[in-house]
KEGUKE-945213 format. One line per field, with one value per residue (C-alpha): x, y, z; residue in one letter; residue number from 0. Coordinates in steps of 0.2 Angstrom, whole numbers. Each point is the difference from the previous one (the first is absolute). Layout:
% residues N
east: (X_...) $
north: (Y_...) $
up: (Z_...) $
residu: (a_...) $
num: (NUM_...) $
***
This chain:
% residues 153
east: (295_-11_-1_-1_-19_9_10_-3_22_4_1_14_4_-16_-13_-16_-4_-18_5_-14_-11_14_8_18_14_17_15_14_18_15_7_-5_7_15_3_-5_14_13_-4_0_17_6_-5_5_18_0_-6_13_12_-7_2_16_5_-8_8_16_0_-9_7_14_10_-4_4_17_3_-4_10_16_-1_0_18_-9_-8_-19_-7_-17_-15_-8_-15_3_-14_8_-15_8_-8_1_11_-6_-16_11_9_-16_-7_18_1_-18_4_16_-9_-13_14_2_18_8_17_13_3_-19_3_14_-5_-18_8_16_13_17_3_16_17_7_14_-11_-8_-18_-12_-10_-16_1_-8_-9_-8_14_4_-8_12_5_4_3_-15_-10_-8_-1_-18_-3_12_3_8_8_1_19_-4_-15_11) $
north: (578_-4_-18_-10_-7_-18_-3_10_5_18_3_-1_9_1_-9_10_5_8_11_11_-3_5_-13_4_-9_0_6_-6_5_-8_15_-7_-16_7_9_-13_-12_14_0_-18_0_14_-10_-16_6_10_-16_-12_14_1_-18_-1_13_-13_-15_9_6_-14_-16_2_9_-13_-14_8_3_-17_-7_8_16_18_1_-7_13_-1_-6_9_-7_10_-3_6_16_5_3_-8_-2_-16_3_-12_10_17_-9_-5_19_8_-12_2_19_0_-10_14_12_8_6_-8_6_-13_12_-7_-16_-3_10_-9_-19_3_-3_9_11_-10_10_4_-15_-14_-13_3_-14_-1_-7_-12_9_-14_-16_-13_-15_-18_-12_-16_-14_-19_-3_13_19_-1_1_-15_-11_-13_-17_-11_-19_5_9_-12_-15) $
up: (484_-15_-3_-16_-4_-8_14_15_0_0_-19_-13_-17_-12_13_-2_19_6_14_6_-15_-12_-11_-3_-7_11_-11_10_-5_2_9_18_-4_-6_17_11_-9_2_20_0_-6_10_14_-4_-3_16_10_-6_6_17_-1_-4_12_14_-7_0_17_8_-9_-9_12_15_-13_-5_19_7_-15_-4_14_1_-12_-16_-12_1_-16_-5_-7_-15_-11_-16_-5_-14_-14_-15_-16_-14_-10_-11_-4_0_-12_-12_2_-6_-14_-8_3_-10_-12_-3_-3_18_1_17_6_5_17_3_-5_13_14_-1_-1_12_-15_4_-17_-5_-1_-18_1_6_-15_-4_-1_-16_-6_-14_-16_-5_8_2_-10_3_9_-10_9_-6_6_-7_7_19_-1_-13_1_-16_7_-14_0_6_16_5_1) $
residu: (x_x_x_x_x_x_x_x_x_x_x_x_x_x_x_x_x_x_x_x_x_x_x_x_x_x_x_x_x_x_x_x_x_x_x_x_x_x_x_x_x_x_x_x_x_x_x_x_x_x_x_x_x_x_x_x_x_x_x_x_x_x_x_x_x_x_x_x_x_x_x_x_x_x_x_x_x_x_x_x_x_x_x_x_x_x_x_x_x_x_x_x_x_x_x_x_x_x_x_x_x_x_x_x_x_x_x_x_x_x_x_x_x_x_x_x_x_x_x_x_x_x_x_x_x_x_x_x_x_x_x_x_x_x_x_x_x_x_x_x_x_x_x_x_x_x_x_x_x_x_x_x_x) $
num: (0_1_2_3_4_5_6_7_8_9_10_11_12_13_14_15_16_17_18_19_20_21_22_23_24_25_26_27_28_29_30_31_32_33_34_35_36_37_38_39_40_41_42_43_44_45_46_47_48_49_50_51_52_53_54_55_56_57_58_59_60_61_62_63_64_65_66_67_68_69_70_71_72_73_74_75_76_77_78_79_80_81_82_83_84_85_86_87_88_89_90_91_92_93_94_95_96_97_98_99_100_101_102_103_104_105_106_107_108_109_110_111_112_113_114_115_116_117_118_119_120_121_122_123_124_125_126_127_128_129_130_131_132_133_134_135_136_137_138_139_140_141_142_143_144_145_146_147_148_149_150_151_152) $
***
């Protein structure tokens, strides 16, 4: 493997290597990266199944029938694998794409947040249509309160 002439590590994206009296420059893609994440995942995910399998078998079912005997239903321990995305960022992209005039379906919209499409008979919640009204109080808006001779005594 060519080595680096700066550090003498195997070399990286755009580091200028001589290798055989050639000087190239390494163009590494993200492809191989990509790939080695994927497998990482795919075995991470299969390992905390085998685990869980182990656990299930070897500690929990002892446990549950040292405790309660071999009547009671055997619990199971299960890491959750499930790949879920943020929402919350999910959310941000749809918005700014509605805002630049991409058409998005409800049917999308509720199958992509886990809302229930509402039966014809139940009430709808609505969005105010504009900002609300300030909250006056004796004392003043929430965020600035104005104390009067009265209320200080």
């Amino acid at each position: 493997m060519a080595k680096s002439k700066q550090s003498g590590l195997p070399p990286s994206a755009g580091d200028k290597v001589t290798y055989r009296g050639q000087d190239t420059v390494y163009e590494i893609t993200h492809a191989l990266g990509n790939i080695h994440a994927a497998t990482k995942e795919e075995r991470s995910v299969d390992l905390a199944l085998q685990i869980d399998a182990v656990l299930n078998r070897q500690l929990v079912r002892r446990l549950v029938l040292w405790n309660f005997g071999p009547e009671c239903p055997m619990p199971t321990l299960k890491h959750d694998v499930s790949n879920e995305e943020d929402l919350g960022k999910r959310i941000t992209v749809d918005d700014t794409l509605q805002q630049m005039g991409l058409p998005i379906s409800k049917k999308y919209a509720y199958e992509r947040y886990g809302v229930e499409v509402p039966d014809e008979h139940e009430e709808l919640l609505t969005r105010p249509a504009g900002p609300a009204t300030g909250i006056n109080t004796p004392a003043g808006p929430p965020d600035c309160p104005q104390f009067n001779s009265e209320r200080e005594r």
